[in-house]
DSSP file (Angstrom, degrees, kcal/mol; ACC not computed):
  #  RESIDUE AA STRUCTURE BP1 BP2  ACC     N-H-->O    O-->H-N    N-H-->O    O-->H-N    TCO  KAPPA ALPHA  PHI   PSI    X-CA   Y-CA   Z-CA
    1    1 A X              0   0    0      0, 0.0     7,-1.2     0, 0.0     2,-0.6   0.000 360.0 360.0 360.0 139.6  -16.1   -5.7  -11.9
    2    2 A X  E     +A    7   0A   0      5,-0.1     2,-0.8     3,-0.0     5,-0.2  -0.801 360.0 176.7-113.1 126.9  -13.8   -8.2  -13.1
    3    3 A X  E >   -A    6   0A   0      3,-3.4     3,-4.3    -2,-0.6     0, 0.0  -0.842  65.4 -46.7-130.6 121.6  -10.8   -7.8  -15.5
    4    4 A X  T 3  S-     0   0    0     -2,-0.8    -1,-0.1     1,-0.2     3,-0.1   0.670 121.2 -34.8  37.5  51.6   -8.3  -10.5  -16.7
    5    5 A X  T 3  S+     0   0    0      1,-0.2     2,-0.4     0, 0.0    -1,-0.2   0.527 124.9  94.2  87.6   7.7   -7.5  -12.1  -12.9
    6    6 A X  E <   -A    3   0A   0     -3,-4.3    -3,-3.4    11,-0.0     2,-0.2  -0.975  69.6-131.4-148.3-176.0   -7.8   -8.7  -11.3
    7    7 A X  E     -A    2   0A   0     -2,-0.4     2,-1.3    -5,-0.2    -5,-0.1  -0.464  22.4-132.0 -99.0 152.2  -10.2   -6.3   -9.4
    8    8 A X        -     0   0    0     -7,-1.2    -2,-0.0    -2,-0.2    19,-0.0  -0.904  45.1-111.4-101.1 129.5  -10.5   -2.4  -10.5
    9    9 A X        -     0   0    0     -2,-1.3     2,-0.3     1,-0.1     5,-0.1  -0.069  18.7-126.7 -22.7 119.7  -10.1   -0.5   -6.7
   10   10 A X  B >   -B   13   0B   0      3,-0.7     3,-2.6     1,-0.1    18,-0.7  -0.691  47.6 -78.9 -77.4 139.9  -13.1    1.1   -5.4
   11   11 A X  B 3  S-c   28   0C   0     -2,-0.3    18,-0.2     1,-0.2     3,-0.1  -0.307 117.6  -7.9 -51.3 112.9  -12.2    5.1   -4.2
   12   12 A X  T 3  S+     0   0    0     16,-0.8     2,-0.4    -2,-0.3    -1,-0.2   0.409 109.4 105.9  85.7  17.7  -10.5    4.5   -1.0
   13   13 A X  B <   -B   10   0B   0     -3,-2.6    -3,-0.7    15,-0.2    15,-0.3  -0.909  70.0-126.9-127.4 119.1  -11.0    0.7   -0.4
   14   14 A X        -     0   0    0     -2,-0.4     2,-0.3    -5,-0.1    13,-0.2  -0.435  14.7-144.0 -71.8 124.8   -7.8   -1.0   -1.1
   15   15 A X  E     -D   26   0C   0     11,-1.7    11,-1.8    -2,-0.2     2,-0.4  -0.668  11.2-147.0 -65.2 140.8   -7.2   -4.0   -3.5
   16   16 A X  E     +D   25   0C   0     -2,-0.3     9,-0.2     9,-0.2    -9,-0.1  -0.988  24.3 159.0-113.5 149.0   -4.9   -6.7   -2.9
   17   17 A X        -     0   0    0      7,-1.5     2,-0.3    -2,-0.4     8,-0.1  -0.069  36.0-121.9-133.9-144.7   -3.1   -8.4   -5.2
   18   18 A X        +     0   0    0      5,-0.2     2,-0.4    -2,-0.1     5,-0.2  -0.726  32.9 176.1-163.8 111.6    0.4  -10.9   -5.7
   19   19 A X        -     0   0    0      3,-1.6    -2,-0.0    -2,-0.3     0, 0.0  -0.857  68.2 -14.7-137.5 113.4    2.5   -9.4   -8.0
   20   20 A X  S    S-     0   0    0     -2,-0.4     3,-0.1     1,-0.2    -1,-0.0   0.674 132.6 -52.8  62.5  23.4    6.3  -11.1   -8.8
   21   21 A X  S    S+     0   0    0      1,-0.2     2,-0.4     0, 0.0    -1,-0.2   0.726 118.2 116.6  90.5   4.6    5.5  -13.2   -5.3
   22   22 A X  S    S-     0   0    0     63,-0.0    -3,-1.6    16,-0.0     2,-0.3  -0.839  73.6-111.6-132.0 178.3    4.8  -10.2   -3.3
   23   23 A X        -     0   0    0     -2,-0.4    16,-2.1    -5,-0.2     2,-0.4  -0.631  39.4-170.2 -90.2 117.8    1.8   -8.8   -1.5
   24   24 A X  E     - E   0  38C   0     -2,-0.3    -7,-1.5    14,-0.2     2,-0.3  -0.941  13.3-160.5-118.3 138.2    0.3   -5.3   -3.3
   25   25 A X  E     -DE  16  37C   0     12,-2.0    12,-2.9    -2,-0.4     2,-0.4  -0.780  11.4-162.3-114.2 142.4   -2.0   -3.3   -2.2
   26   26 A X  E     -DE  15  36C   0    -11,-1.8   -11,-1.7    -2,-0.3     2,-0.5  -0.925   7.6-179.7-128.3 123.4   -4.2   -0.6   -4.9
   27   27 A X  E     - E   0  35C   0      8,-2.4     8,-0.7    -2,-0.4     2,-0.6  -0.938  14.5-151.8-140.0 151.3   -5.9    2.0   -4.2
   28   28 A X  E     -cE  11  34C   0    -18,-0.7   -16,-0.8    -2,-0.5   -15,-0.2  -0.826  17.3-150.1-101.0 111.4   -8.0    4.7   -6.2
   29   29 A X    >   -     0   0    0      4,-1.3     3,-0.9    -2,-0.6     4,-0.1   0.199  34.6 -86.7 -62.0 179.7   -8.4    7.7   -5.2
   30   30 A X  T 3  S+     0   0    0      1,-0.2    -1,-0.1     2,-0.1   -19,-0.1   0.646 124.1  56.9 -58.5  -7.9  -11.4   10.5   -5.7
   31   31 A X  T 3  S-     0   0    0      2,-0.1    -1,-0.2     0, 0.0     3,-0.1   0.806 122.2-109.0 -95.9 -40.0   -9.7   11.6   -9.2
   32   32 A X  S <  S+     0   0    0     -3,-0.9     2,-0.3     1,-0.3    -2,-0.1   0.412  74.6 143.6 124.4  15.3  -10.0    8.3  -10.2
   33   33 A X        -     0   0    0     -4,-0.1    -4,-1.3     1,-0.0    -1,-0.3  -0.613  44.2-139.9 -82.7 131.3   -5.6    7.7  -10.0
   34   34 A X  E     -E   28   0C   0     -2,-0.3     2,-0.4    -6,-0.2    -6,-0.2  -0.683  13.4-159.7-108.2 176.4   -4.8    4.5   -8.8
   35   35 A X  E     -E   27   0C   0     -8,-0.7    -8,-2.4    -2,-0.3     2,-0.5  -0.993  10.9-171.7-149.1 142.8   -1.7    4.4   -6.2
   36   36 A X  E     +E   26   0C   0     -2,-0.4     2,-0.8   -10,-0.2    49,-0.2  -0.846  15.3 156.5-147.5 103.0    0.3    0.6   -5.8
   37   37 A X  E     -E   25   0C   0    -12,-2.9   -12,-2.0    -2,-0.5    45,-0.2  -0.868  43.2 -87.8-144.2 146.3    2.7    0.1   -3.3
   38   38 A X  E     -E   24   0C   0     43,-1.2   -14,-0.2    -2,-0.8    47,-0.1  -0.008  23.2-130.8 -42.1 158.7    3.9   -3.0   -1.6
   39   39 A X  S    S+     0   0    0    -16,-2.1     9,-6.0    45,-0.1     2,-0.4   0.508  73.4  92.6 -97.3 -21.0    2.4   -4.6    1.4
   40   40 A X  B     -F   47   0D   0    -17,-0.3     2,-0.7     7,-0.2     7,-0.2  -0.672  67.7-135.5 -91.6 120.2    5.5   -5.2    3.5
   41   41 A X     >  -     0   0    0      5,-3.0     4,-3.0    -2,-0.4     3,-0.4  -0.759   8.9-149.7 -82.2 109.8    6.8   -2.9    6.1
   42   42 A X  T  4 S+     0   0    0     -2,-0.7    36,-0.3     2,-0.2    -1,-0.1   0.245  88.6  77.7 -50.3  15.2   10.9   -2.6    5.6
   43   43 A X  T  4 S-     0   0    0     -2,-0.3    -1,-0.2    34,-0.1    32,-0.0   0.798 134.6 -36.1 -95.7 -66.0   11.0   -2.0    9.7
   44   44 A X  T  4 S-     0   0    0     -3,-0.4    -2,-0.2    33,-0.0    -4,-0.0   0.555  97.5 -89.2-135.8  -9.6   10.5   -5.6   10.7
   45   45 A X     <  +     0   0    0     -4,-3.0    -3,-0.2     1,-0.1    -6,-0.0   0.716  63.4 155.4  42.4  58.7    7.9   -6.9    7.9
   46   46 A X        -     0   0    0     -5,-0.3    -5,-3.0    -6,-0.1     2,-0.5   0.118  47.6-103.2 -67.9-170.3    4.4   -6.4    8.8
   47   47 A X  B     -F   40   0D   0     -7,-0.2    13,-0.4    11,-0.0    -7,-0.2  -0.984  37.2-133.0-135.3 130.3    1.6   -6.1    6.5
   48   48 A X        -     0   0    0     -9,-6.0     2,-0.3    -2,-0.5    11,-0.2  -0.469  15.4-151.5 -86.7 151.0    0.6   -2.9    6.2
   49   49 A X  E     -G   58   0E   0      9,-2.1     9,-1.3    -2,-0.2     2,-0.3  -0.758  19.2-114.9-113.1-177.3   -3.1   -1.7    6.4
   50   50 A X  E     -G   57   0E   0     -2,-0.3     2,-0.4     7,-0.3     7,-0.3  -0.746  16.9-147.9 -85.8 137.7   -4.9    1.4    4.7
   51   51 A X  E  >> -G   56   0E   0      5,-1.7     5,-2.2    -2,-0.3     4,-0.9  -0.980   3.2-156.3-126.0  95.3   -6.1    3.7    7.0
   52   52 A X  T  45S+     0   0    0     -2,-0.4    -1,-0.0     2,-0.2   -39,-0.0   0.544  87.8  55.6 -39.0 -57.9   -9.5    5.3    5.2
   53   53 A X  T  45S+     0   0    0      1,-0.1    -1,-0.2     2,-0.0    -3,-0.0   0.931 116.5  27.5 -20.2 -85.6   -9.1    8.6    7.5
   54   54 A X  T  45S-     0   0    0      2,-0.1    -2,-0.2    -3,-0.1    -1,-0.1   0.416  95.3-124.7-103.6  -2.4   -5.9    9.7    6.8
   55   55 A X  T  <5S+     0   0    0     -4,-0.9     2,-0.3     1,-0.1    -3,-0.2   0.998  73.7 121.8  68.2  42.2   -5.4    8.3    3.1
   56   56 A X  E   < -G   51   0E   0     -5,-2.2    -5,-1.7    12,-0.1     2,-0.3  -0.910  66.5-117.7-134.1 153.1   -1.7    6.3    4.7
   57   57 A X  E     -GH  50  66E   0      9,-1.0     9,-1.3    10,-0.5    -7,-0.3  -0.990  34.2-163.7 -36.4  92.7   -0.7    3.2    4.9
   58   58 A X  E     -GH  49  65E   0     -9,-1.3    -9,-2.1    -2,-0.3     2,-1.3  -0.425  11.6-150.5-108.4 123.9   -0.3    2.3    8.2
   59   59 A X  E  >  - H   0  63E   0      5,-1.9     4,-2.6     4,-0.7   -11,-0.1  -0.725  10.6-151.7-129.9 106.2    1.8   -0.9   10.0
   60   60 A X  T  4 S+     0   0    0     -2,-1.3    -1,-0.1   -13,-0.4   -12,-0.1   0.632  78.1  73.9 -24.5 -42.0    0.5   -2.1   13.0
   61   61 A X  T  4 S-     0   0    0      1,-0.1    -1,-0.1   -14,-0.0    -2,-0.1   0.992 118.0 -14.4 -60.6 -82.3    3.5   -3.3   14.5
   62   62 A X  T  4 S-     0   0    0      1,-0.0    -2,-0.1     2,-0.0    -1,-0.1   0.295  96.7 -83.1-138.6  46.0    5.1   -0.3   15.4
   63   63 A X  E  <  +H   59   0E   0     -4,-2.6    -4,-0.7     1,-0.3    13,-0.2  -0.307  63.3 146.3 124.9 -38.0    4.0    2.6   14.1
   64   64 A X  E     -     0   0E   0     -6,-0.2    -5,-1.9    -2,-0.1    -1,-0.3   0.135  23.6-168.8 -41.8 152.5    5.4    3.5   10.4
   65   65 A X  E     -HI  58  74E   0      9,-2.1     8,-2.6    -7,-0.2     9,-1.5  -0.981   6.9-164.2-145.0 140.6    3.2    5.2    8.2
   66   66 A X  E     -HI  57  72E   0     -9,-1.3    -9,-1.0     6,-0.2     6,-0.2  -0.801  24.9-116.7-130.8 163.5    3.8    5.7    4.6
   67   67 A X    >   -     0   0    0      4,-1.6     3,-1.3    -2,-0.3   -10,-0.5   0.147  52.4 -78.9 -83.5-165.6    1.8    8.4    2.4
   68   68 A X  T 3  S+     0   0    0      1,-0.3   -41,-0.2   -13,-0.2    -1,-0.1   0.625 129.6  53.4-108.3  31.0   -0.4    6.9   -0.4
   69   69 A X  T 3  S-     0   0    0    -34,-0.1    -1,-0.3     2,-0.1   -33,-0.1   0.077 125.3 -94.4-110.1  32.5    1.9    6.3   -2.5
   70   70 A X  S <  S+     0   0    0     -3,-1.3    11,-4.9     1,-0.2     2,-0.5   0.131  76.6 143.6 104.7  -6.4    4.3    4.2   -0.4
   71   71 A X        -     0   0    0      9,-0.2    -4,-1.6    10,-0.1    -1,-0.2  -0.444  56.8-110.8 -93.1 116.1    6.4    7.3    0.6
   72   72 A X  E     +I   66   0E   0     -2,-0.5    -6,-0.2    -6,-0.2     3,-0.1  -0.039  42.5 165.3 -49.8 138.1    7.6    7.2    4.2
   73   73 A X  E     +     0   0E   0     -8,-2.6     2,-0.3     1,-0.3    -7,-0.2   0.688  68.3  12.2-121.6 -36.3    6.0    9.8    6.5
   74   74 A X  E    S-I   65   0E   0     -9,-1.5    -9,-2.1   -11,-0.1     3,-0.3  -0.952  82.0-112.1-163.1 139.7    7.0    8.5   10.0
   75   75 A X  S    S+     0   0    0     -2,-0.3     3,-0.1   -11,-0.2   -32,-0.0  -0.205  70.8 105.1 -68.1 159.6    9.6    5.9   11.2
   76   76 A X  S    S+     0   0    0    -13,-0.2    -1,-0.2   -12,-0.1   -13,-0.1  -0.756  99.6  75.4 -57.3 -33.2   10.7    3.0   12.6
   77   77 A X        -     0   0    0     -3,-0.3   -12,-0.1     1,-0.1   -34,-0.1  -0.154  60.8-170.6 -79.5 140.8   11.2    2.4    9.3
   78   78 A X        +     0   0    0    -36,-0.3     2,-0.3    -3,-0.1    -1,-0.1   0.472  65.6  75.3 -97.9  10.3   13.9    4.0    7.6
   79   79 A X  S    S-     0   0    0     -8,-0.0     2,-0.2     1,-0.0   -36,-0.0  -0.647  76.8-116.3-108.4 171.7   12.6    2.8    3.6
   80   80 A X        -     0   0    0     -2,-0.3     4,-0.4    -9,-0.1    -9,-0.2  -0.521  16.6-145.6 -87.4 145.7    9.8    4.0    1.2
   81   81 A X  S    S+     0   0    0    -11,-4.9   -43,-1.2    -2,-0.2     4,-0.5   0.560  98.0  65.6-112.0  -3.8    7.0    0.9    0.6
   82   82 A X  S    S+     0   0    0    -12,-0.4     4,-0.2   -45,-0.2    -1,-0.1   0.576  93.5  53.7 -86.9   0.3    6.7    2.4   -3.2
   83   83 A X  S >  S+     0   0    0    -13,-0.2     3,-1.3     2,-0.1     4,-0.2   0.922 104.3  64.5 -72.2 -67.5   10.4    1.6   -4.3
   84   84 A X  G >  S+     0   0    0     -4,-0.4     3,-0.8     1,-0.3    -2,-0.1   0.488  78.6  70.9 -50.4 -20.2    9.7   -2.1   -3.1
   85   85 A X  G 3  S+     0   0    0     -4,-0.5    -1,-0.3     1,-0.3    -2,-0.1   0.931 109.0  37.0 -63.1 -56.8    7.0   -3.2   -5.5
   86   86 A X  G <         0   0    0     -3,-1.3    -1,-0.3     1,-0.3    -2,-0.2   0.521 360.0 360.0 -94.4 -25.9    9.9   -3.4   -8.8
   87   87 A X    <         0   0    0     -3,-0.8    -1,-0.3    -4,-0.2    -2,-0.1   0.439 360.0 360.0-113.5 360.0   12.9   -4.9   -6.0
């Protein structure tokens, strides 16, 4: 479904988007709550993926994982990715 230049999120299958020049990723959960948090890992600046499983964000590079609403859960990284979106 298409709305004004963006996509509405499928439950657990992540949009991306550009918002203010930076990479955002949406997802909607089973309640039908959508969750938006930035794309960039504050460790080193990967691009984080969704992990389906465990309902995280995930960054490849070395290991952070952030909950799904951007909120760090395990280091390197010492930031939140749900702060960044507004930055």
């Amino acid at each position: 479904i298409h709305f004004i230049g963006s996509y509405l999120p499928l439950v657990d299958k992540p949009t991306i988007t550009i918002e203010n020049g930076k990479r955002v990723g949406i997802v909607m959960d089973k309640e039908g709550k959508l969750h938006k948090v930035s794309l960039t890992c504050p460790h080193m600046k990967c691009g984080l993926k969704f992990n389906r499983l465990t309902k995280t964000w995930d960054c490849p590079c070395h290991g952070s994982r952030f909950d799904i609403d951007g909120n760090l859960l395990r280091g390197p990284s010492t930031k939140c990715v749900s702060k960044a979106i507004n930055k």
